[in-house]
C-alpha positions in Angstrom: -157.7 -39.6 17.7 -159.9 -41.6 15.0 -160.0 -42.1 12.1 -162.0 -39.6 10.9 -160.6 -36.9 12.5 -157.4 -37.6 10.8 -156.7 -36.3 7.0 -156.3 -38.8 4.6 -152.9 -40.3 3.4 -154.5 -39.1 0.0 -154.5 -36.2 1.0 -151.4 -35.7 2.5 -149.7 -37.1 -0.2 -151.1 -35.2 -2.8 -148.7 -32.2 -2.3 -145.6 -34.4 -2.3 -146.7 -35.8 -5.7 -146.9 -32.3 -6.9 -143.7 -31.0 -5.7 -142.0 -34.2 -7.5 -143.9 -33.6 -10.6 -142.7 -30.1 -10.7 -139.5 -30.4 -9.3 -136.2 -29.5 -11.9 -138.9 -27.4 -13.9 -140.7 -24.5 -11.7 -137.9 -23.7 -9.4 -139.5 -20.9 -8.4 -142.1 -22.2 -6.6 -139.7 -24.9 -4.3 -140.3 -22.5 -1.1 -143.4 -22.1 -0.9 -144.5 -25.8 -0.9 -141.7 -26.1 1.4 -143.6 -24.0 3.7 -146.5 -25.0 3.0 -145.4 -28.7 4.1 -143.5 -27.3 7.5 -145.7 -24.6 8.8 -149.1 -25.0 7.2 -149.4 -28.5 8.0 -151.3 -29.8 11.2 -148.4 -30.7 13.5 -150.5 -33.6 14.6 -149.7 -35.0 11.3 -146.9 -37.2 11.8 -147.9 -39.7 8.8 -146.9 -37.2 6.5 -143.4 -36.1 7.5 -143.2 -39.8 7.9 -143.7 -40.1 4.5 -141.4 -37.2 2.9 -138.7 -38.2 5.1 -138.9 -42.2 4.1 -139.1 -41.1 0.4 -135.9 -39.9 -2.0 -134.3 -36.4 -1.0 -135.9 -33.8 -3.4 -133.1 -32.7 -5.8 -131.6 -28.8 -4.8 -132.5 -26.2 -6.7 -130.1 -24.7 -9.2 -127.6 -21.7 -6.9 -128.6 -22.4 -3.0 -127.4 -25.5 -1.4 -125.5 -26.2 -4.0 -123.5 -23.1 -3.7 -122.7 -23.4 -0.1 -121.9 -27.4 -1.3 -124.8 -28.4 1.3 -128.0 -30.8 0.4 -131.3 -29.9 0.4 -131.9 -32.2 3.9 -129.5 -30.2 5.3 -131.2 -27.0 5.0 -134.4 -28.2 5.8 -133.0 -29.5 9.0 -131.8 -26.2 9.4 -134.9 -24.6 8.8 -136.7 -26.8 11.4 -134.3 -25.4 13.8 -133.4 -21.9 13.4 -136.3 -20.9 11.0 -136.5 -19.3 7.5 -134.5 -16.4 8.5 -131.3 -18.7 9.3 -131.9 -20.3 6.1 -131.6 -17.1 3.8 -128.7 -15.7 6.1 -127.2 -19.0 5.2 -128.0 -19.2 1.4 -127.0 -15.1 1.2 -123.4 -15.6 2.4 -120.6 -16.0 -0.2 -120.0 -19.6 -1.6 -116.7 -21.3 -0.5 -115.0 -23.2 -2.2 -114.0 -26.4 -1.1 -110.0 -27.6 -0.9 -110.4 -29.2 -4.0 -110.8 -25.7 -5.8 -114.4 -26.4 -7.2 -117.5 -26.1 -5.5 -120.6 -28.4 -5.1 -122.4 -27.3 -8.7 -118.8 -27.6 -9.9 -118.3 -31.4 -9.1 -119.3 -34.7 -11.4 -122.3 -36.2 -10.4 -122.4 -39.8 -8.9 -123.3 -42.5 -10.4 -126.5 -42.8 -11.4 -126.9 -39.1 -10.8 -127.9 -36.8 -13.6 -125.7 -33.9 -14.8 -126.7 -30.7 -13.0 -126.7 -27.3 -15.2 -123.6 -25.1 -13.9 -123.5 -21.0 -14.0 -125.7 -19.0 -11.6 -129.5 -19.8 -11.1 -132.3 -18.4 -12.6 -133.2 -15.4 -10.9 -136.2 -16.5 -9.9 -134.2 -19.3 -7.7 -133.1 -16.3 -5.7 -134.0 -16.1 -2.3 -134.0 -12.8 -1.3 -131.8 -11.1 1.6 -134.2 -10.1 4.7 -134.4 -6.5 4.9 -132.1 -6.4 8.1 -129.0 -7.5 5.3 -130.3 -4.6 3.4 -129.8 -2.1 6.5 -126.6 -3.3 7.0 -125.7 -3.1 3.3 -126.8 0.4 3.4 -124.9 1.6 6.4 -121.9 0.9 5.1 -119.7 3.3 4.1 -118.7 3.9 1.0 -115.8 2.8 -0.6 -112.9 5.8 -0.3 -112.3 7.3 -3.8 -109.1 7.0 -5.1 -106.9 10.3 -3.9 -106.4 12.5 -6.6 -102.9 12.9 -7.8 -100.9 15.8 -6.1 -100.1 19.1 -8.5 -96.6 18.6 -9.8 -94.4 21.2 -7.5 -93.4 24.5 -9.8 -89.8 24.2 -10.4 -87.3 26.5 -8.0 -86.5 29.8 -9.3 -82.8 30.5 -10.1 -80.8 33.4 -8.3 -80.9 35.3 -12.2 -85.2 34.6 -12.4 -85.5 36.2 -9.0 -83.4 39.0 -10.1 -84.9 39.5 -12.9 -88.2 39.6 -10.9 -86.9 42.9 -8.9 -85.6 44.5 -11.9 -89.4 43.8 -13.4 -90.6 45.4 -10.1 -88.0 48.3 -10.0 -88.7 49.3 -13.8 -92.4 49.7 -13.7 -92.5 52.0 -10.3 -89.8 54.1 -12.6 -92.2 54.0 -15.9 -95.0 55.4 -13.6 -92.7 57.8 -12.3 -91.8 58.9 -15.7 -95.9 59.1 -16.4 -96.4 61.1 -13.6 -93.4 63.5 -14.2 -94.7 64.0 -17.7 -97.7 65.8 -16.6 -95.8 68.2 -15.1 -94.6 72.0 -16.1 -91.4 73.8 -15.6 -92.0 77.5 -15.6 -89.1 79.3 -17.0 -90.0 83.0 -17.3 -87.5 83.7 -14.9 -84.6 82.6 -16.9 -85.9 83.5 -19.7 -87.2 86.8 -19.5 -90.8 86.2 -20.7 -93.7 83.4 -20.2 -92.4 80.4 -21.1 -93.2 76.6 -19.9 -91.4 73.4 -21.2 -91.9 69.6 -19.7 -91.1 69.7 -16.2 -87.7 67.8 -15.0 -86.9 64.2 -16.1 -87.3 61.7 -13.5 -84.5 60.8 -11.4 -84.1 56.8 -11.3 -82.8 57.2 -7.7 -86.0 58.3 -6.0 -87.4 54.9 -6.5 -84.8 53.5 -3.8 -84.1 56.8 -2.1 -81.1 57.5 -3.4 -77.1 56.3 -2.7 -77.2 57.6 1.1 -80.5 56.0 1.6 -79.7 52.9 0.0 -76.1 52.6 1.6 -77.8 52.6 5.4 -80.8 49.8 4.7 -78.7 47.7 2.3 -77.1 45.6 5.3 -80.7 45.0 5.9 -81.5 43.6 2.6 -78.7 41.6 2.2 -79.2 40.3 5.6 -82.8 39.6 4.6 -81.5 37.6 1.5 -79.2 35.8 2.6 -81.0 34.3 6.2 -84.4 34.4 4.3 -86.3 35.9 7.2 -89.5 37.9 6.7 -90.0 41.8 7.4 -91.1 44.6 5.5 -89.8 45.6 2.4 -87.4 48.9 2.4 -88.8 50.3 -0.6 -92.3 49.7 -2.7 -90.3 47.9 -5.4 -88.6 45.0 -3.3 -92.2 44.3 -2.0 -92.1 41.3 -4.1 -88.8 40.0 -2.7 -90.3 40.4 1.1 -93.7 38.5 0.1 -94.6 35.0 1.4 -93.8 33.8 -2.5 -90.5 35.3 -2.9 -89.5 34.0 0.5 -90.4 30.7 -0.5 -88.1 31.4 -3.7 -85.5 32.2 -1.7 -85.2 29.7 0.8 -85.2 27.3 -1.6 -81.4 27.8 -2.6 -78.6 27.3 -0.7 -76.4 29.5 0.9 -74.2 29.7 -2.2 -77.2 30.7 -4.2 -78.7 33.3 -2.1 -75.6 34.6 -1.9 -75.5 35.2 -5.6 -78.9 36.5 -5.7 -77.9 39.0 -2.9 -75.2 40.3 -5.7 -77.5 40.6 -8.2 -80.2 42.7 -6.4 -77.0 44.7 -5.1 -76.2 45.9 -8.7 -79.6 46.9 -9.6 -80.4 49.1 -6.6 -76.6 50.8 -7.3 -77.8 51.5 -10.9 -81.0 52.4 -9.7 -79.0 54.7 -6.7 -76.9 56.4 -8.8 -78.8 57.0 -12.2 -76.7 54.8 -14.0 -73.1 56.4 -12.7 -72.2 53.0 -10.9 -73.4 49.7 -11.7 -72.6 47.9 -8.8 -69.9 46.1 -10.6 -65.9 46.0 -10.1 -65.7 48.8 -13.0 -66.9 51.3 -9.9 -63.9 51.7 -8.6 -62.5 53.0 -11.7 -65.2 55.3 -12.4 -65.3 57.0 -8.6 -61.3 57.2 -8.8 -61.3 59.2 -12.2 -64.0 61.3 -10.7 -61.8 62.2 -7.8 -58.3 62.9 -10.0 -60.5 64.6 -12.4 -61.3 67.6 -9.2 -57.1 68.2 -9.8 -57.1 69.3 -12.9 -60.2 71.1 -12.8 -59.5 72.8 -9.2 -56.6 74.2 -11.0 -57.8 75.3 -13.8 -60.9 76.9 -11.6 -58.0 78.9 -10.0 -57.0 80.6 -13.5 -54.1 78.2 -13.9 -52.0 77.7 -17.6 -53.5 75.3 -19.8 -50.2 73.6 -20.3 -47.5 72.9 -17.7 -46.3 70.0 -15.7 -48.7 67.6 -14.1 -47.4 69.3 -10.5 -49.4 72.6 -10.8 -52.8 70.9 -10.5 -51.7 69.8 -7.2 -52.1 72.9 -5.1 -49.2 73.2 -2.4 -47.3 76.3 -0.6 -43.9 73.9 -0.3 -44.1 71.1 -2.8 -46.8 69.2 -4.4 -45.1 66.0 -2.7 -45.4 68.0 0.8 -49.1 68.0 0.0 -49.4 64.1 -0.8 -47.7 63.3 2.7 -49.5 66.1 4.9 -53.1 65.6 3.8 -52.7 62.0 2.5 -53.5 59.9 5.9 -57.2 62.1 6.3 -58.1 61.3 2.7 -57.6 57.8 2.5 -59.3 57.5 6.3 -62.5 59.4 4.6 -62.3 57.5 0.9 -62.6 54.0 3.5 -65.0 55.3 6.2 -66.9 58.2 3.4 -69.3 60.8 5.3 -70.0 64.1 4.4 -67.9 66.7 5.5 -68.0 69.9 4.9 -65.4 71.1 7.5 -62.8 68.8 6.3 -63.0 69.7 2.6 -60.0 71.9 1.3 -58.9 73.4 -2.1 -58.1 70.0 -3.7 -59.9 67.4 -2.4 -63.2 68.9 -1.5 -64.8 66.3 -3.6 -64.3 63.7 -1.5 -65.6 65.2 1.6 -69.1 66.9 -0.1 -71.3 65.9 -2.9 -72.1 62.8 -5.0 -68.7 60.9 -4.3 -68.8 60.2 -0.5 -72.4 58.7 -0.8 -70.9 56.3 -3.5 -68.4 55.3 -2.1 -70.7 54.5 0.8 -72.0 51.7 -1.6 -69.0 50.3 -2.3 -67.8 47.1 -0.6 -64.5 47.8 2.2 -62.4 46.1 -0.1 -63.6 48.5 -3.0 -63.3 51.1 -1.1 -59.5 50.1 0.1 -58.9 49.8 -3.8 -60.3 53.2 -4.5 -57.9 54.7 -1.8 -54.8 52.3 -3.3 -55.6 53.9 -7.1 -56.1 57.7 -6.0 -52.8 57.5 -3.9 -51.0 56.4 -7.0 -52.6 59.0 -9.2 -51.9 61.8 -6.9 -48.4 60.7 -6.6 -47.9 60.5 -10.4 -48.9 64.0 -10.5 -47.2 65.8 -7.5 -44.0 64.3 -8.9 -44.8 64.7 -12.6 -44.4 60.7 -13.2 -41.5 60.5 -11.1 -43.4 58.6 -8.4 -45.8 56.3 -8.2 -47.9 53.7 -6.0 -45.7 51.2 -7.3 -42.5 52.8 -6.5 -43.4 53.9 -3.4 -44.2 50.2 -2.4 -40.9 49.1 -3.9 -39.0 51.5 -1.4 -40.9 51.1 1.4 -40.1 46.8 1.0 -36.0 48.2 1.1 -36.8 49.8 4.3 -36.2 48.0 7.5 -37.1 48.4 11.0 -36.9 50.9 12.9 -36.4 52.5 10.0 -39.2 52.0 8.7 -41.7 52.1 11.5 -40.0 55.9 12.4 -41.5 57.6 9.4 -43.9 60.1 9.6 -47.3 59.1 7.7 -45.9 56.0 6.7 -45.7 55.8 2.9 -47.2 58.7 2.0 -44.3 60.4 4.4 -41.9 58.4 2.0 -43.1 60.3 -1.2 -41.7 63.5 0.6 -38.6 62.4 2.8 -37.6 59.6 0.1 -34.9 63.0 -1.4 -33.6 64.0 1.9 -33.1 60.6 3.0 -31.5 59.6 0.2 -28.8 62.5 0.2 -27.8 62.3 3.6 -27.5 58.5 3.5 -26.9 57.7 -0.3 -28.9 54.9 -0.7 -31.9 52.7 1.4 -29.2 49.9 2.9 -26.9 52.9 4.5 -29.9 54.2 6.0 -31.0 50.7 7.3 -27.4 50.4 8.8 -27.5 53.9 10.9 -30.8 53.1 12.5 -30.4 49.8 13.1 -26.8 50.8 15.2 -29.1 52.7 17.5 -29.0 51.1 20.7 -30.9 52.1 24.4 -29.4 54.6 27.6 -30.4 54.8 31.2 -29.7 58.3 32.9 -31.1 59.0 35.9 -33.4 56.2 35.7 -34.9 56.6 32.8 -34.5 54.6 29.7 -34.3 56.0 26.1 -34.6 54.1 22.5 -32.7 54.3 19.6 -29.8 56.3 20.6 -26.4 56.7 18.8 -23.6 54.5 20.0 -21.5 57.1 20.6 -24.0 59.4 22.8 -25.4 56.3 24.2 -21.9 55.4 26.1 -21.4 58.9 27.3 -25.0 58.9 28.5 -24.0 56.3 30.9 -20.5 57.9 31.7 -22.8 60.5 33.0 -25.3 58.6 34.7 -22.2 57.0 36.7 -21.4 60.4 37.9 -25.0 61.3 38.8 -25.1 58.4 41.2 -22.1 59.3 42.9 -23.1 62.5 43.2 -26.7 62.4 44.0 -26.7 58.4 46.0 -30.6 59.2 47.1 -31.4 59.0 43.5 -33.8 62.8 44.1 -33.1 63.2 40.4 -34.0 60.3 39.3 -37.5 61.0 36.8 -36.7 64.4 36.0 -35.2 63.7 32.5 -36.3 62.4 29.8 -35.5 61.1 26.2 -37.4 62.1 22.9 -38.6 60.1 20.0 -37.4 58.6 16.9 -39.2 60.6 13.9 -37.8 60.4 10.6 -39.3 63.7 8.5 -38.8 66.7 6.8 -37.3 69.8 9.0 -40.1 71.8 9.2 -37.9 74.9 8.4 -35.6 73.3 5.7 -38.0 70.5 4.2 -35.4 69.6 1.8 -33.4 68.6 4.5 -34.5 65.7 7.6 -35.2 66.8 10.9 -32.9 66.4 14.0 -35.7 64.4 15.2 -34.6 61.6 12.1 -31.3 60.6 14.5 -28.7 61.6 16.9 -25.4 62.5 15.3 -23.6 65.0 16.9 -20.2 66.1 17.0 -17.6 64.6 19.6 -16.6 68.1 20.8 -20.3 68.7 21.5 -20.0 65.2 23.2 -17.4 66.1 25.2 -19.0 69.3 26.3 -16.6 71.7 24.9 -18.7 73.9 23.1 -22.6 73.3 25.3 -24.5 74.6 22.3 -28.4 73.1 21.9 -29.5 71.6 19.1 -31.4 73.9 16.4 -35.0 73.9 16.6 -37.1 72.3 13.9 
């Protein structure tokens, strides 16, 4: 090539001498003379790069090579390389810090090195990111906000809050009931003799659950429901609340102990509800269906035109004794007062009231061990009065612990055959121990192969004298099976009631023993 188709040194210089001049000051326009000495000059030019290279490295502008703790040169080597784009990737990504825990603008300058100006560089100095940084930068995602705190969790209900809950639900269906039943008329020309209209009848609490036999058949149910916490349909409009999604949660929440309790509360309130207010569902019921019972004595009597005044006896109705009454009707009363229905065949004179109306559908709410003490408190009461105080419960249960088997076991309705027989037992045996002595003498007989119980000594050796003889006389045994031996029941003769049955024990005489005289025993 010659030398005039060559640029001058001059000229080639020139640029060099400007970028020194302005370097430190006009950091902004470092790149483009960069470029322009790269990529705009004639690569034929080797004089020039010559030149740049053999001079002093150009000092780095303020936040790019410095950050990355790199020189100038470096870059530029770089740049010949990869290109621009390399570069600005490079100059884009984070600074690091070197193990010394400062970066490159953070160190002391070398000797003979002027100080360099720390803190981030102009903003002109910035080389900005390519716009493929910017896509990425977009398409990320942003950050996840912060989760929001959950709601606080509402505190359980207690057993009394979701009882109180029902009772809420039960007393407004009964204040709409009341509404609606205040609209209404009652005509009462008919009673009255003439037109004549007055509020119609007051509303019946117990039609909100259906009343006591209603309530007494789905209560398992609802307790059952309680207490397992299991869905299903509410029995009646006001437990809907009870049955929902939110009272279930309520429920299960407690433990057993808990729903238990709850299960006692709701109890009460649907007995109030039952009964208008005549039970409560607490242990006071028992006391208030037993005076309800007693109270039918005194006022069957006095129904049947009886005195005012008199002993307690004559309320209790009987053809023989009012203690013959106690022990023949006692054993079907207390079997209805623990299993109540109604019956209307069974009632009788006395004790119609617990076989029809109100009572047997109360005591159908009551618990079996209510119901066994309802049965325990009438039986005393009735006794009281059949013997005019001479009895009791308490007595009764203070003979029957004297008595001993068989004794005991032999008599006829079991204590309430004591209140009877307790006089003619007594008087033929003078006191409980004699008594327990005589029957518990009674001993067992075989005649003709057959084998009787509690028979007297005395007949029971001549039974076997006999049943010597049979065998001798009939060796085939043909008879054997055609006799037989009769219970043990200790009770009133039917004919003489103040006196005991034959049927109480085997005492006979020992010339009837010995056959002299053949006669049978009376009947009874």
């Amino acid at each position: 090539m010659s030398e005039a188709a060559r640029p001058s040194e001059h000229a080639v210089k020139q640029p060099s001498t400007e970028l020194a001049q302005r370097h430190g000051t006009e950091h902004e326009s470092a790149p483009p003379v960069v470029d322009a000495l790269f990529e705009r000059t004639p690569l034929a030019s080797n004089a020039t790069r010559r030149q740049f290279l053999a001079g002093p490295p150009p000092l780095e502008p303020e936040g790019f090579g410095s950050m990355r703790g790199v020189s100038a040169r470096t870059l530029l080597g770089l740049q010949r390389s990869a290109g621009n784009a390399a570069v600005t990737a490079f100059l884009m990504r984070s600074p690091e810090r070197p193990s010394g825990g400062a970066t490159t603008a953070e160190r002391e300058p070398a000797a003979g090195e002027s100080p360099r100006a720390t803190g981030p560089p102009p903003a002109a100095a910035r080389v900005p990111a390519p716009a493929s940084a910017v896509g990425m930068l977009l398409q990320r995602k942003p950050p996840a906000a912060p989760a929001a705190p959950a709601p606080a969790a509402a505190p359980a209900k207690s057993p009394a809050e979701i009882a109180q809950m029902v009772s809420d639900s039960l007393d407004e269906r009964y204040k709409l009931l009341k509404e609606a039943s205040s609209q209404m008329t009652w005509d009462l020309s008919s009673d009255r003799g003439g037109p004549d209209s007055s509020p119609g009848p007051a509303a019946a609490k117990h039609t909100i659950v259906g009343g006591p036999a209603e309530l007494a058949t789905k209560w398992t149910g609802i307790q059952d429901h309680i207490l397992k916490a299991s869905s299903g349909k509410a029995p009646f409009v006001a437990l809907e609340g009870l049955y929902s999604t939110e009272g279930m949660a309520d429920v299960k929440a407690l433990k057993p102990a808990a729903r238990q309790q709850v299960a006692d509360l709701v109890r009460q309130l649907l007995i109030t509800y039952a009964t208008d207010d005549q039970l409560t569902g607490k242990p006071t019921d028992v006391e208030t269906i037993v005076n309800e019972i007693t109270s039918s004595f005194w006022q069957t009597y006095e129904s049947a035109g009886g005195a005012a005044a008199g002993p307690e006896h004559i309320a209790v109705p009987g053809a023989n004794s009012p203690l013959f009454y106690v022990k023949d009707k006692w054993p079907q009363i207390d079997a209805q007062i623990r299993k109540p229905k109604q019956r209307i065949e069974s009632a009788d004179e006395l004790m119609h009231v617990v076989y029809v109306g109100t009572v047997p559908d109360q005591l159908a709410l009551l618990q079996p061990a209510e119901r066994v003490q309802v049965s325990t408190t009438v039986f005393d009461r009735l006794t009281r009065i059949a013997s005019d105080e001479g009895q009791s419960g308490a007595s009764i249960e203070q003979d029957w612990a004297q008595l001993q088997p068989p004794l005991r076991g032999a008599i006829e309705n079991d204590k309430a055959g004591l209140v009877f027989v307790r006089g003619p037992l007594l008087n033929t045996f003078g006191s409980f121990a004699a008594a327990n002595a005589f029957y518990q003498a009674l001993t067992t007989a075989t005649f003709a192969g057959y084998t009787g119980k509690f028979i007297h000594p005395a007949l029971a050796a001549l039974i076997t004298k006999a049943d010597a003889t049979l065998k001798q006389l009939d060796p085939s045994g043909a008879l054997n099976g055609s006799v037989d031996f009769g219970g043990l029941s200790v009770r009133e003769n039917r004919n003489q009631k103040t006196k005991l049955s034959n049927h109480s024990f085997v005492d006979l005489q020992s010339q009837y023993l010995e056959g002299d005289r053949g006669e049978a025993l009376p009947a009874d």
